[in-house]
Backbone as numpy.savetxt, mean C-alpha at the origin, in Angstrom:
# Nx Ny Nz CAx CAy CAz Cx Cy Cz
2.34 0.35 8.39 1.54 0.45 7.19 0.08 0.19 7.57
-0.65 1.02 6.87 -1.98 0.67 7.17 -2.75 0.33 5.63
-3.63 -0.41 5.87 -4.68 -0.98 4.49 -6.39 -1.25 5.32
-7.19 -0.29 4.36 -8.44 -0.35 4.57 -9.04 -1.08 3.28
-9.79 -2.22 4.02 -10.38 -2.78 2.92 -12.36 -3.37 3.26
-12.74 -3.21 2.30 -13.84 -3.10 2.43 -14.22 -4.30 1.15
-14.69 -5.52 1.86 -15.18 -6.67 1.76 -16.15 -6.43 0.66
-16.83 -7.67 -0.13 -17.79 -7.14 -1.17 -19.17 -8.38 -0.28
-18.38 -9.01 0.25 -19.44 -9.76 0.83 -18.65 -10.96 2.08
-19.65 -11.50 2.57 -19.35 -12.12 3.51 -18.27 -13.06 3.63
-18.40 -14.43 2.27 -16.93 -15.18 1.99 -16.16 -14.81 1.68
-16.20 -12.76 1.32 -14.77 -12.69 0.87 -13.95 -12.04 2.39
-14.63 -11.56 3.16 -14.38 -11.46 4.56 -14.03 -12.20 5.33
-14.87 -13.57 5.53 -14.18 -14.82 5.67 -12.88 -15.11 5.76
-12.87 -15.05 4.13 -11.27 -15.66 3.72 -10.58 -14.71 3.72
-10.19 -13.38 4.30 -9.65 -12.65 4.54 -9.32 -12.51 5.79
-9.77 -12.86 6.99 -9.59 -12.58 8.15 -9.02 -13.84 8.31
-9.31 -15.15 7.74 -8.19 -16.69 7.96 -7.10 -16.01 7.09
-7.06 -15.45 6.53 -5.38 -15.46 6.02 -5.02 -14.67 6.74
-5.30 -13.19 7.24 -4.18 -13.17 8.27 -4.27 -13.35 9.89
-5.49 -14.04 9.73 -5.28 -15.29 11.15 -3.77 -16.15 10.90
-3.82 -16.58 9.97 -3.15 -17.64 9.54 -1.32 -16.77 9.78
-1.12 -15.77 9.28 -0.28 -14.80 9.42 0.68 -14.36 10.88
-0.78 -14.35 11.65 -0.70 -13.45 13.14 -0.69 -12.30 12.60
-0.83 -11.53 11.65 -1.38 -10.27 11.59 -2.28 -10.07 12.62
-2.01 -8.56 13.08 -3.21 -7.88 13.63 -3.59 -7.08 13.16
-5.07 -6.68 13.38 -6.19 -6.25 12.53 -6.98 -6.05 13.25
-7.62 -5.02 12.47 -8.75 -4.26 13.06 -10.39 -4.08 12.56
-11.35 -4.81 12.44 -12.57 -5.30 11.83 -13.33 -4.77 12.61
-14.37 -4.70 11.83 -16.06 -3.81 11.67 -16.01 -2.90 13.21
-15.76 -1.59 12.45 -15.11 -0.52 12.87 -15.87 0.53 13.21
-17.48 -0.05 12.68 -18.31 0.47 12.94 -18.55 1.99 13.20
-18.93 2.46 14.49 -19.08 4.33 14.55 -17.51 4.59 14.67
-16.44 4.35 14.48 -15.12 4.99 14.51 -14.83 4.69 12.78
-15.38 4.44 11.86 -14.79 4.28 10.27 -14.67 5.48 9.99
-15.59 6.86 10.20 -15.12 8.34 9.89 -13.72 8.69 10.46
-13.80 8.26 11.37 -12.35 8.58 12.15 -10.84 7.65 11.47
-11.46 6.42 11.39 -10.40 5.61 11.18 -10.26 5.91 9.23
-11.23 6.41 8.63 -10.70 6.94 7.07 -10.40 8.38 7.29
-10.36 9.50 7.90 -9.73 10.42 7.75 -8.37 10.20 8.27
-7.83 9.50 9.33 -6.51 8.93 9.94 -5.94 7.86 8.66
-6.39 7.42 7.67 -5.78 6.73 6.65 -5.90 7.63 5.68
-6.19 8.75 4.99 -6.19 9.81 4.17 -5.22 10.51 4.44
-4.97 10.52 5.90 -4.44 11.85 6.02 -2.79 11.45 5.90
-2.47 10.06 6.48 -0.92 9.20 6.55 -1.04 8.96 4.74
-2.04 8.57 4.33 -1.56 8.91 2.60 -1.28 9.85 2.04
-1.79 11.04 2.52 -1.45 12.37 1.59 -0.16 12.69 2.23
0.20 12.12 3.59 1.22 12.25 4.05 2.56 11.23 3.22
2.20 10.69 2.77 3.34 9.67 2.31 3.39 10.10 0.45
2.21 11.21 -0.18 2.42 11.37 -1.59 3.38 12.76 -1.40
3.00 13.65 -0.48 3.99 14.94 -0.23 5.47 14.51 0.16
5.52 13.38 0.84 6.87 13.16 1.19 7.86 12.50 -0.24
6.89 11.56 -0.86 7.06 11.20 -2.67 7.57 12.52 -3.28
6.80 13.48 -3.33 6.63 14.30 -4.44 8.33 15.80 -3.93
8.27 15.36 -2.66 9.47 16.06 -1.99 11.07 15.17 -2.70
10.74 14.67 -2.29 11.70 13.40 -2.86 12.14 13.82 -4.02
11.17 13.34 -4.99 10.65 13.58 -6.50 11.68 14.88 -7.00
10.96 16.50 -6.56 11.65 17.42 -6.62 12.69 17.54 -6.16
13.52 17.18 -5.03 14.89 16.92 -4.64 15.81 15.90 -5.90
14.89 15.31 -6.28 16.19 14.58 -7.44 16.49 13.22 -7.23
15.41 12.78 -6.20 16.09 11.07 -5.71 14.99 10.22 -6.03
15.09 10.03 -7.56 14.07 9.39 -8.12 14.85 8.32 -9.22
14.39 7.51 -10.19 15.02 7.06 -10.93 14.38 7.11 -12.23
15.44 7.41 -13.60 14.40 7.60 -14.87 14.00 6.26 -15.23
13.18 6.57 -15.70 12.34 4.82 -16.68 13.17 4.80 -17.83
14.01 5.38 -18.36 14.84 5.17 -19.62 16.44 4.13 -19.29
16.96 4.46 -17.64 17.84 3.68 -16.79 17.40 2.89 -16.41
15.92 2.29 -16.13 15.52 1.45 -15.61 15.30 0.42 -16.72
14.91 1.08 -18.15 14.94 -0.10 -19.27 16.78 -0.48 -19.62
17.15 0.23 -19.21 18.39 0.32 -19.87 19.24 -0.94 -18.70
19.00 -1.23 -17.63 19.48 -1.87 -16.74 18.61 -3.61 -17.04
17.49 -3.47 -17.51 17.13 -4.56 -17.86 17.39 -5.09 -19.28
18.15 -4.33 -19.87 18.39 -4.54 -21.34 19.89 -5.41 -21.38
20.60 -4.62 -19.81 22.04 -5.25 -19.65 22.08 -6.71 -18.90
20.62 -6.83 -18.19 20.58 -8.06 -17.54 20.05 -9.29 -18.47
19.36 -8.71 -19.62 18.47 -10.17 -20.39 19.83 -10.26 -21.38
20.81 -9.03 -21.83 22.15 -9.71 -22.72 22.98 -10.86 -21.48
23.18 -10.47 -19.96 24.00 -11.16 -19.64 23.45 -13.00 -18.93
21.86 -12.97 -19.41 21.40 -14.09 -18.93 21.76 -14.99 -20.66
């Protein structure tokens, strides 16, 4: 999985890079002359992951929101 995030300022960068210090996440920061590269390579694995959705989707392996209320309607009678 990848996540691009773009800081609004310095403490919020900060405290973003100690949490997933804190994690052992690895990560990849100020990306400087490769960010054109590194946002068309995250555009392109997203549009890759909405076509593979929307394949899905049209194949039939989705679930309705009317079964999905209907499954929580059977769980709050049996609590």
């Amino acid at each position: 999985m990848s996540v691009l995030v773009n800081t609004q300022n310095e403490q919020e960068e900060k405290v973003l890079l100690a949490f997933l210090d804190s994690l052992r996440y690895k990560y990849q920061s100020d990306v400087g002359d490769k960010a054109e590269q590194i946002n068309k390579a995250f555009l392109d694995q997203y549009n890759k992951e909405i076509d593979q959705a929307d394949a899905e989707i049209e194949a039939g392996n989705y679930v309705n929101h009317s079964d999905v209320e209907e499954l929580f309607k059977k769980r709050r009678k049996a609590l």
